[in-house]
VOKOLZA-172502 format. One record per residue (C-alpha): residue number from 1; y, x, z. Coordinates in Angstrom, 3 decimals, padded with zeros to 6 digits. Layout:
! VOKOLZA-172502
R   resi         yy         xx         zz
R    NUM          Y          X          Z
...
***
This chain:
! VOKOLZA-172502
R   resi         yy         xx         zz
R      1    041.833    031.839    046.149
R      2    039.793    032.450    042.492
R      3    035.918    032.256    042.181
R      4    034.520    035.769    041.589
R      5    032.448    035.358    038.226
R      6    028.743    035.508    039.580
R      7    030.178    032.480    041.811
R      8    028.944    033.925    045.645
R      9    031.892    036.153    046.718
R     10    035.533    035.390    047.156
R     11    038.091    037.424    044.985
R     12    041.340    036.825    045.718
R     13    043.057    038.714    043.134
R     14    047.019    038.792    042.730
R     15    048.898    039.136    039.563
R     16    051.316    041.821    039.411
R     17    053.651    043.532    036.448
R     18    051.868    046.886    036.690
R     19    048.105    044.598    035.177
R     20    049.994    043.085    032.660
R     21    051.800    046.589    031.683
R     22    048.353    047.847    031.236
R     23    047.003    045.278    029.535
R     24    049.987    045.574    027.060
R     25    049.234    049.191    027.049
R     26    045.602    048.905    026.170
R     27    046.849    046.213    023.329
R     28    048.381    048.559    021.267
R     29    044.818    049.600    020.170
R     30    044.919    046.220    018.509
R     31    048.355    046.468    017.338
R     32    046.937    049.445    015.249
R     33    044.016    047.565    014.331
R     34    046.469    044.927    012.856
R     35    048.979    048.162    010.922
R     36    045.961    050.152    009.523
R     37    043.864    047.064    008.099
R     38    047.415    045.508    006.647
R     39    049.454    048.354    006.065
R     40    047.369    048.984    002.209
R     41    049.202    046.170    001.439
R     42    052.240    046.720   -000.125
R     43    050.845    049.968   -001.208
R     44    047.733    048.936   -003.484
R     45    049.130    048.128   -006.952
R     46    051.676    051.704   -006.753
R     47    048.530    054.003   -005.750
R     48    046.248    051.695   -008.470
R     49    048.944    053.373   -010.803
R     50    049.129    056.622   -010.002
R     51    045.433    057.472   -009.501
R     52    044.469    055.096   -012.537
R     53    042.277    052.900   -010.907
R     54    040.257    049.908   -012.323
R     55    039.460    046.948   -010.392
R     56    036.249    047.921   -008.902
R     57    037.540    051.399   -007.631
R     58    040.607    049.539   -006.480
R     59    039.356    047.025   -004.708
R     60    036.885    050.094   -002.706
R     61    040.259    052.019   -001.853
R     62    041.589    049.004   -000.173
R     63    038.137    048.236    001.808
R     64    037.087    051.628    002.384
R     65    038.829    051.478    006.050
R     66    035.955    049.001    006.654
R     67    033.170    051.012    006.442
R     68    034.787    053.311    009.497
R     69    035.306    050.009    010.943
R     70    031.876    049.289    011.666
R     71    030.604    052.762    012.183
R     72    033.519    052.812    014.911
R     73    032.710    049.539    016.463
R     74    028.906    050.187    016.627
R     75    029.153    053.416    018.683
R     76    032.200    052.871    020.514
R     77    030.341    051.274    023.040
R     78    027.748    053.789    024.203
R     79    030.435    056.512    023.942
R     80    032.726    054.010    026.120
R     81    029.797    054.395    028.816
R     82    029.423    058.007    028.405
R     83    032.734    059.822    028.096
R     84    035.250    056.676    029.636
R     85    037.309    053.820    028.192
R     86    040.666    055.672    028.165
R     87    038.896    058.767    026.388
R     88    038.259    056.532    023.741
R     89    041.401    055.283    023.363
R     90    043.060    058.896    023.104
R     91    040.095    059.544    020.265
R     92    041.139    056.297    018.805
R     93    044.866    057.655    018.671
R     94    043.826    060.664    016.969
R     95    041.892    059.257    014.622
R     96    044.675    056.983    013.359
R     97    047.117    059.782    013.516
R     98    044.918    061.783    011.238
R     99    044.268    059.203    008.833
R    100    047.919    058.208    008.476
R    101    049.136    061.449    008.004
R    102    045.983    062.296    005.358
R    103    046.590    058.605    003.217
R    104    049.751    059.513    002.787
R    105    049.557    063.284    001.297
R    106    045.804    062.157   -000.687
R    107    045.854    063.882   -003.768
R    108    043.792    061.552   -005.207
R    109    041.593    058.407   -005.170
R    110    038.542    059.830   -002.997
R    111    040.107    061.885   -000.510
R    112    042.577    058.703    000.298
R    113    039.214    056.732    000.636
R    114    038.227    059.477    002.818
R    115    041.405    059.691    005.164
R    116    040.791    055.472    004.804
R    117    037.557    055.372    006.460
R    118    038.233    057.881    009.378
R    119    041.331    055.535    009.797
R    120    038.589    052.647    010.224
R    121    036.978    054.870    012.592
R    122    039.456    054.377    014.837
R    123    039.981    050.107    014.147
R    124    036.532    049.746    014.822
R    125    036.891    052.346    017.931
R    126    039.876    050.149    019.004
R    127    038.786    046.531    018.078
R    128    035.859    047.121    020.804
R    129    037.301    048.900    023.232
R    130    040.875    047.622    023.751
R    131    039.592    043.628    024.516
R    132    036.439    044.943    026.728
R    133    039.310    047.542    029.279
R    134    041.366    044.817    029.694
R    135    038.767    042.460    030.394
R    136    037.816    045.059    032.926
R    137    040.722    045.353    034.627
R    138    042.319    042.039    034.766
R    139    041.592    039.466    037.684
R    140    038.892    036.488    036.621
R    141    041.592    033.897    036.686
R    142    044.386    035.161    034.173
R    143    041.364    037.441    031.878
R    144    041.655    034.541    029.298
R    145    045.704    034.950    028.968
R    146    045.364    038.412    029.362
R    147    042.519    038.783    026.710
R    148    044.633    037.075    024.106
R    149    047.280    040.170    024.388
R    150    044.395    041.375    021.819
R    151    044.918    038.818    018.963
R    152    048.626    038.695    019.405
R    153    048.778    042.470    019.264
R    154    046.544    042.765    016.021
R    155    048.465    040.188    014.339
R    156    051.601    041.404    015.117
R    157    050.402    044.947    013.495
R    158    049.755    043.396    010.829
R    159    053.276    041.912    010.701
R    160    055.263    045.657    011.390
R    161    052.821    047.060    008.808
R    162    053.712    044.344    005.957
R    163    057.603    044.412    007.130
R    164    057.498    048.419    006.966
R    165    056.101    048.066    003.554
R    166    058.897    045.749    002.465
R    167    061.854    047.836    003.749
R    168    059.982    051.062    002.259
R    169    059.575    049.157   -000.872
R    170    063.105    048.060   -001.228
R    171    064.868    051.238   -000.006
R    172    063.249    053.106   -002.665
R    173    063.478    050.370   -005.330
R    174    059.887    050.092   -005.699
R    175    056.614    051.122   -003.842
R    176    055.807    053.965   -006.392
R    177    059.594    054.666   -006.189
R    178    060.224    058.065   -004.799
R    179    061.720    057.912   -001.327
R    180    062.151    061.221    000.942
R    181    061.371    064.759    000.549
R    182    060.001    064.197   -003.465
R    183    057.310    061.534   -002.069
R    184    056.582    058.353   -003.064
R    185    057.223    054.814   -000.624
R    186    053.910    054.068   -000.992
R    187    053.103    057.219    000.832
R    188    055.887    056.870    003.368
R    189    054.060    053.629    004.175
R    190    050.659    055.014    004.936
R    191    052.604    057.722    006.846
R    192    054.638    055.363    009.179
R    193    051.457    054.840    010.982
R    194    051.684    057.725    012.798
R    195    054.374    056.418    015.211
R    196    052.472    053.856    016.419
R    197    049.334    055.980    016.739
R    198    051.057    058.862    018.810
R    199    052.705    056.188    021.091
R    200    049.668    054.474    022.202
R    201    048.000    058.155    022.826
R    202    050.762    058.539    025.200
R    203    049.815    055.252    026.902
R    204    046.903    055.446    027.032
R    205    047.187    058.930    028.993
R    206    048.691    057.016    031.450
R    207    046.398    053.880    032.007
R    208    044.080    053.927    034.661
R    209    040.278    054.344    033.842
R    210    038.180    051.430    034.270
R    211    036.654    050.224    037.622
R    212    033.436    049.021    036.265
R    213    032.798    052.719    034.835
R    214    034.003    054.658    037.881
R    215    031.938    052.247    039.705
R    216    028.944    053.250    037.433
R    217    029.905    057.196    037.564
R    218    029.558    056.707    041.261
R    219    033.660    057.392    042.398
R    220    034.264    054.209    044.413
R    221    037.391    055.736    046.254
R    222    039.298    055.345    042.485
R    223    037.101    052.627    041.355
R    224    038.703    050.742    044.965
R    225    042.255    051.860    043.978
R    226    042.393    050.322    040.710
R    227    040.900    047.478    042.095
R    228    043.427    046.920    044.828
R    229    046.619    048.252    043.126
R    230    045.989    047.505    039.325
R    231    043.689    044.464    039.550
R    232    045.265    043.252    042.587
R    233    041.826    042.836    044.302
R    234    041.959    042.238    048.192
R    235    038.407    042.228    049.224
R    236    037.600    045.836    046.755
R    237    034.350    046.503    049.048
R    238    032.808    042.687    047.920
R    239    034.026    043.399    044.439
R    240    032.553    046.654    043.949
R    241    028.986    045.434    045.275
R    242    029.280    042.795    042.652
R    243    029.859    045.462    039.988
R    244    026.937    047.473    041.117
R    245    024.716    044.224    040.456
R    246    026.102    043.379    037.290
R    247    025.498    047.248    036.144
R    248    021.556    047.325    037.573
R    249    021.296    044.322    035.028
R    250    022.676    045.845    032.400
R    251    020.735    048.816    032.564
R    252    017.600    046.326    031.975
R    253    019.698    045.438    028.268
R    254    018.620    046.594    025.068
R    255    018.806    045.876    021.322
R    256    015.246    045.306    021.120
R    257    016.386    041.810    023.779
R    258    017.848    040.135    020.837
R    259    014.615    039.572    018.956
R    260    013.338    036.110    018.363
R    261    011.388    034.151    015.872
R    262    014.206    033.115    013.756
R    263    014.036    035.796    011.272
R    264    013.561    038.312    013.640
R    265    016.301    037.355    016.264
R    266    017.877    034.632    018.624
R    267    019.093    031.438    017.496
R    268    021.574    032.248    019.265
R    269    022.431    035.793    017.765
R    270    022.304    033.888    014.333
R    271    025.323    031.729    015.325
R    272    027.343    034.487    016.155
R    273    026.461    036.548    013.119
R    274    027.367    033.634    011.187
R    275    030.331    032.668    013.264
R    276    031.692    036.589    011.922
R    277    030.626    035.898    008.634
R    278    032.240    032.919    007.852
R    279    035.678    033.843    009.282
R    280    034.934    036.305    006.869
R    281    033.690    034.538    003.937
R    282    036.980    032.345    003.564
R    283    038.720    035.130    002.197
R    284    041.514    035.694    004.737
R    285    041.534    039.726    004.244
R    286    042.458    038.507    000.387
R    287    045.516    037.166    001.253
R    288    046.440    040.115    004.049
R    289    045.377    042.922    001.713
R    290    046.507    041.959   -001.726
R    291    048.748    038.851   -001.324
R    292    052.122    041.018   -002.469
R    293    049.839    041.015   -005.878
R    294    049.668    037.576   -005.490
R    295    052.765    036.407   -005.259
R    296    053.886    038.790   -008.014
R    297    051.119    036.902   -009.935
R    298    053.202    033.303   -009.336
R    299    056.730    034.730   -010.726
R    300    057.909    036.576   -007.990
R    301    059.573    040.248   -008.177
R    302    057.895    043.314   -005.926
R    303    060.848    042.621   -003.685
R    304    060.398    039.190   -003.296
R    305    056.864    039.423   -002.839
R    306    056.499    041.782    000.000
R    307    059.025    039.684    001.943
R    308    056.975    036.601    001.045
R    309    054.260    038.477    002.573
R    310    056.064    039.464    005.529
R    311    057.327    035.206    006.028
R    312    053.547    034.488    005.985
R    313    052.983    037.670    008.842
R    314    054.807    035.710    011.013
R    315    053.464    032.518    010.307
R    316    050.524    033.717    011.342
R    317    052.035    035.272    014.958
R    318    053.240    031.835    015.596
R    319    049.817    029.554    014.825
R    320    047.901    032.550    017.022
R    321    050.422    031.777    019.943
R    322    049.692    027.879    019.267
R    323    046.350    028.351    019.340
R    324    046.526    030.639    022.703
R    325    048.217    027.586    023.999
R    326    045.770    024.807    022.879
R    327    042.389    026.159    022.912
R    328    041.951    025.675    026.795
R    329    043.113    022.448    026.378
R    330    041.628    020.640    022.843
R    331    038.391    022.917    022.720
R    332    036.786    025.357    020.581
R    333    035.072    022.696    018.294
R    334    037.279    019.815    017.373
R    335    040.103    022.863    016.508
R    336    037.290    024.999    014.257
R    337    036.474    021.931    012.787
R    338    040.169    020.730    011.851
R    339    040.449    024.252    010.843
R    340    037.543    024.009    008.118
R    341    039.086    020.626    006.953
R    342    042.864    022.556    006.472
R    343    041.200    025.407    004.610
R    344    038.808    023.774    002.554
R    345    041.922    021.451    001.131
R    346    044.395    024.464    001.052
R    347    041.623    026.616   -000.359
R    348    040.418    023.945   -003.088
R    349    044.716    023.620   -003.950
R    350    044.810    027.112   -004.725
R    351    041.579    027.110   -007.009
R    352    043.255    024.235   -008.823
R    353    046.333    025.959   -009.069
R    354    044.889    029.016   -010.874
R    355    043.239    027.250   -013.361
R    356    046.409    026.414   -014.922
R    357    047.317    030.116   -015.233
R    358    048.515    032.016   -018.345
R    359    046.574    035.590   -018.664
R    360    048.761    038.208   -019.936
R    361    048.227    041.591   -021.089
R    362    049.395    044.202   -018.265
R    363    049.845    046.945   -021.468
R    364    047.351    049.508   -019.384
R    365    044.026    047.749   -020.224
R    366    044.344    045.329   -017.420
R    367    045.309    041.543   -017.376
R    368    047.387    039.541   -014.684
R    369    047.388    035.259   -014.149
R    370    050.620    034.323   -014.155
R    371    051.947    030.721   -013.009
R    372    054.833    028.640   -013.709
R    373    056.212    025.530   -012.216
R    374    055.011    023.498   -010.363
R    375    051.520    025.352   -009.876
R    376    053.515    028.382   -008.836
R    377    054.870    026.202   -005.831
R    378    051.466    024.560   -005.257
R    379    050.090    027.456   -004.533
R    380    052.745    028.915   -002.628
R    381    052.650    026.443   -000.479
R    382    048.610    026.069   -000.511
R    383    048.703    029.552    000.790
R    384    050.809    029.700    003.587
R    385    048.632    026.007    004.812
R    386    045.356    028.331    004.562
R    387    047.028    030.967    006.603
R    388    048.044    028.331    009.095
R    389    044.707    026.608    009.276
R    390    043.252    029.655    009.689
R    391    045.421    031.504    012.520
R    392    045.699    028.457    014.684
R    393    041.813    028.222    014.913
R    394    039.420    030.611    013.375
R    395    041.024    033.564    013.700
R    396    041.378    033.806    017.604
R    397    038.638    031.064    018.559
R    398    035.931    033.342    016.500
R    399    036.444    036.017    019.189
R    400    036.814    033.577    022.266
R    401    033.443    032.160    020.991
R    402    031.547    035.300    020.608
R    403    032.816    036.464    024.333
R    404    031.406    033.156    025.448
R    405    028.555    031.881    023.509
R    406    025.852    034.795    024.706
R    407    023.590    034.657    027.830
R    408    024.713    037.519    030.517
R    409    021.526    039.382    029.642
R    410    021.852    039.894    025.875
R    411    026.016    039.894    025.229
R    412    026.972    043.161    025.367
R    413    024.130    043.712    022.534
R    414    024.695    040.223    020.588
R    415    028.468    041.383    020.501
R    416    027.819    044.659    018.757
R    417    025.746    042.817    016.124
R    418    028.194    040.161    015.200
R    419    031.219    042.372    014.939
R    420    029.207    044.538    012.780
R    421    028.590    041.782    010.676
R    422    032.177    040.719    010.698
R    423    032.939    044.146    009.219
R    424    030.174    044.160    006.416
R    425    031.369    040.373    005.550
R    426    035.359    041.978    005.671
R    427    034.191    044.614    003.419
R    428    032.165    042.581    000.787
R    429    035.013    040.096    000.816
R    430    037.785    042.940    000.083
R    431    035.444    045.114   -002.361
R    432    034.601    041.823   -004.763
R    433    038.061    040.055   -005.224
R    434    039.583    042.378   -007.940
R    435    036.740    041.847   -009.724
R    436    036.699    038.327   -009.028
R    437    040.146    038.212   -009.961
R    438    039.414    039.597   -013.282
R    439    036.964    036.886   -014.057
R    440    039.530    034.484   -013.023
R    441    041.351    033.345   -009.543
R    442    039.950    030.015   -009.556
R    443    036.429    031.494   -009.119
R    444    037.604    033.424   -006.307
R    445    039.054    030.591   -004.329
R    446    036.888    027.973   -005.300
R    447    033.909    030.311   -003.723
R    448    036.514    030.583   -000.726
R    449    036.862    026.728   -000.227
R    450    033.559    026.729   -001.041
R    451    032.819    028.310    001.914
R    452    035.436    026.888    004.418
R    453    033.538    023.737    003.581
R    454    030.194    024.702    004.828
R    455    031.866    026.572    007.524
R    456    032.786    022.971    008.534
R    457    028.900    022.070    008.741
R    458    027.882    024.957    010.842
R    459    030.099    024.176    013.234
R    460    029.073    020.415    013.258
R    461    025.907    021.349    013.826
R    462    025.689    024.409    015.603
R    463    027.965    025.316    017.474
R    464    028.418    024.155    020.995
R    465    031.622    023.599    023.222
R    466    031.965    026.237    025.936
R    467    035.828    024.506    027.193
R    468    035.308    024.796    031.271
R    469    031.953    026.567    031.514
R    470    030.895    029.169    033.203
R    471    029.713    032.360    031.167
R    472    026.523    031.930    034.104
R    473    025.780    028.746    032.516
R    474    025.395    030.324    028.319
R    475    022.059    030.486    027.601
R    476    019.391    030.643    024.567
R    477    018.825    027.342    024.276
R    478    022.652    026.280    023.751
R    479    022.577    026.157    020.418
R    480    018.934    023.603    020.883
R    481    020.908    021.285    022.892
R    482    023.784    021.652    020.318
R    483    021.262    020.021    017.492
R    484    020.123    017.745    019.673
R    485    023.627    016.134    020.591
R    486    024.534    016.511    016.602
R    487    021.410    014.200    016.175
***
């Protein structure tokens, strides 16, 4: 017998294979989430060739999806509580289908940014919606596990997505190569998306809508049948009345609750802003949206580089799993913290590493940094560590934290702020590094390490450990208590 999560009513809840097949089900949002944000990958330097692109216009083609991304997360919510969750999902699904099918066939530069951002429509759409049905449908003591589905299916889109772009790549000879029907692989890989996207339309025709929102649309009869056959709910009538309580709270919520008098809003809110931020800020989306260019940069061949990138795909599947495993366990701080120490060090390697680069002439007005032994291997190696530091810690524990750091009465508005922020920090990350690049790689990664080390320092300082609590016992003054005990 579990604890139901306002503590006063017994739950007992049974797991059965038709919550996790949902779950799964509902998790392919974030396996698209994971293709579309990755997938520009092994594509960038073919279209940078074809539509003539300099760095700055490049580097906005690759981050363009980000601006959807935001827009997308922001109002997926309220149209969540209006229309359903599954309707979401199926306009999720369309939205990636359309922006697969439009990347692909772009005639040029701005209509691919175009068919780009109503792809991030549908990430943003999907990073929201997917981790907030399943947390509605699964029973209180397996949501964690459950929950996780999310990370594991984002990174493992981004793995298909860079190991699509390899095989593309490769069975064409080259990413502008032609491939089938007169188009290029590089289109072929934007294009490939639309598997994935019709298939999780199709499941998600077939989920079950959400209990809370058939609660708050009034239809308890369904509300009790997903409860008791998905959910695995035995006392549905307690459960329900618990549901109605949590939604008259809710309806108390606004925006306007997350003001406070530092700069204008919580503590609190601040933390997870800059919790988003600096997951952000340590240039992660670099290395998942222009590492093949990267590794080309350290003496390796297209070919070679896009399975490189495909190695360090499932690198990162692997830490996320470890990190599933330990975070229960270790904590959220002591792993964020080890986590700042690996990428600072990795980070700082790489910075190094780059400064020993030879700039040559690209022949179309460009330059590339090129490496040779043993820098080359250094920062190989320095970049798969960073990718391990960061999977096994900050990647998932980011989202745990921002699930669990906000009071009941201001989350579901302190979440839409920091993932919005997570985008905008994404997209200023993605836009700047070509340009970065151009002024040299050392800058770029030194600013990176830069910022893994006072990453380190926030997290010292401010942020709290929420192992074994109760999300009843969050509240505003966490992050108080938090100096207090640094102190």
């Amino acid at each position: 017998m579990s604890v139901s999560e306002h503590g006063d009513t017994p739950a007992v809840s049974r797991l059965n294979a038709r919550i996790i097949g949902i779950c799964i089900a509902a998790a392919v949002g974030g396996f698209l989430f994971g293709f579309d944000t990755a997938v520009i990958n092994g594509a960038v330097d073919a279209l940078a060739g074809e539509f003539d692109l300099g760095a700055g216009l490049k580097g906005f083609a690759v981050s363009s999806a980000l601006i959807g991304c935001a827009i997308g997360a922001w109002f997926a919510g309220p149209v969540a509580n209006r229309l359903g969750r599954v309707p979401v999902m199926l306009i999720a699904a369309a939205l990636f289908l359309v922006s697969a099918i439009g990347s692909g066939l772009a005639f040029g530069v701005f209509d691919l940014i175009i068919w780009r951002v109503i792809g991030g429509f549908g990430v943003g759409a999907a990073s929201v919606i997917a981790p907030a049905y399943i947390a509605e449908v699964s029973p209180a003591r397996v949501r964690g596990r459950l929950g996780s589905l999310q990370q594991l299916a984002i990174v493992t889109g981004i793995f298909v997505a860079l190991l699509s772009d390899a095989l593309l790549a490769n069975t064409a000879g080259g990413a502008a190569e032609e491939l089938w029907f007169g188009q290029a692989a590089w289109r072929w890989m934007f294009m490939a998306e639309a598997i994935p996207a019709v298939l999780y339309g199709v499941f998600a025709l077939r989920l079950p809508e959400s209990p809370r929102f058939l609660v708050a649309r009034g239809e308890y009869d369904r509300a009790s049948a997903v409860l008791h056959d998905f959910t695995g709910v035995v006392e549905v009538n307690l459960k329900i009345e618990e549901i109605k309580k949590t939604l008259n709270q809710e309806k108390k919520e606004s925006l306007s609750d997350l003001r406070g008098h530092r700069l204008g809003l919580k503590p609190i809110v601040w933390v997870g802003i800059l919790l988003s931020v600096f997951q952000q800020f340590v240039g992660i989306n670099v290395i998942f949206y222009y590492s093949t260019t990267l590794w080309r940069s350290v003496g390796f061949g297209e070919s070679d580089a896009l399975t490189i990138t495909v190695i360090t795909s499932v690198t990162n599947i692997l830490v996320t799993i470890v990190a599933i495993l330990l975070v229960d366990r270790v904590g959220r701080r002591p792993m964020l913290l080890v986590g700042s120490v690996g990428m600072a060090l990795s980070l700082g390697l790489m910075a190094v590493a780059f400064s020993f680069a030879t700039i040559v002439d690209a022949g179309d007005g460009t330059t590339t940094a090129e490496l040779t032994a043993p820098w080359s291997t250094v920062a190989l190696v320095a970049a798969n560590v960073f990718v391990v530091a960061f999977g096994a810690t900050w990647g998932p524990l980011v989202w745990v934290l921002l699930g669990e750091i906000f009071p009941n009465s201001i989350r579901a508005g302190a979440l839409a702020v920091a993932a919005a922020a997570q985008w905008a920090a994404n997209f200023l990350v993605s836009t700047t590094f070509p340009a970065l690049a151009d002024v040299g790689l050392t800058l770029a990664y030194g600013i990176y390490a830069m910022m893994a080390v006072l990453s380190f320092f926030f997290v010292w300082f401010k942020i709290p450990e929420t192992k074994g609590r109760e999300l009843e016992d969050m509240d505003e003054n966490l992050v108080v208590r938090r100096r207090i005990q640094a102190t």
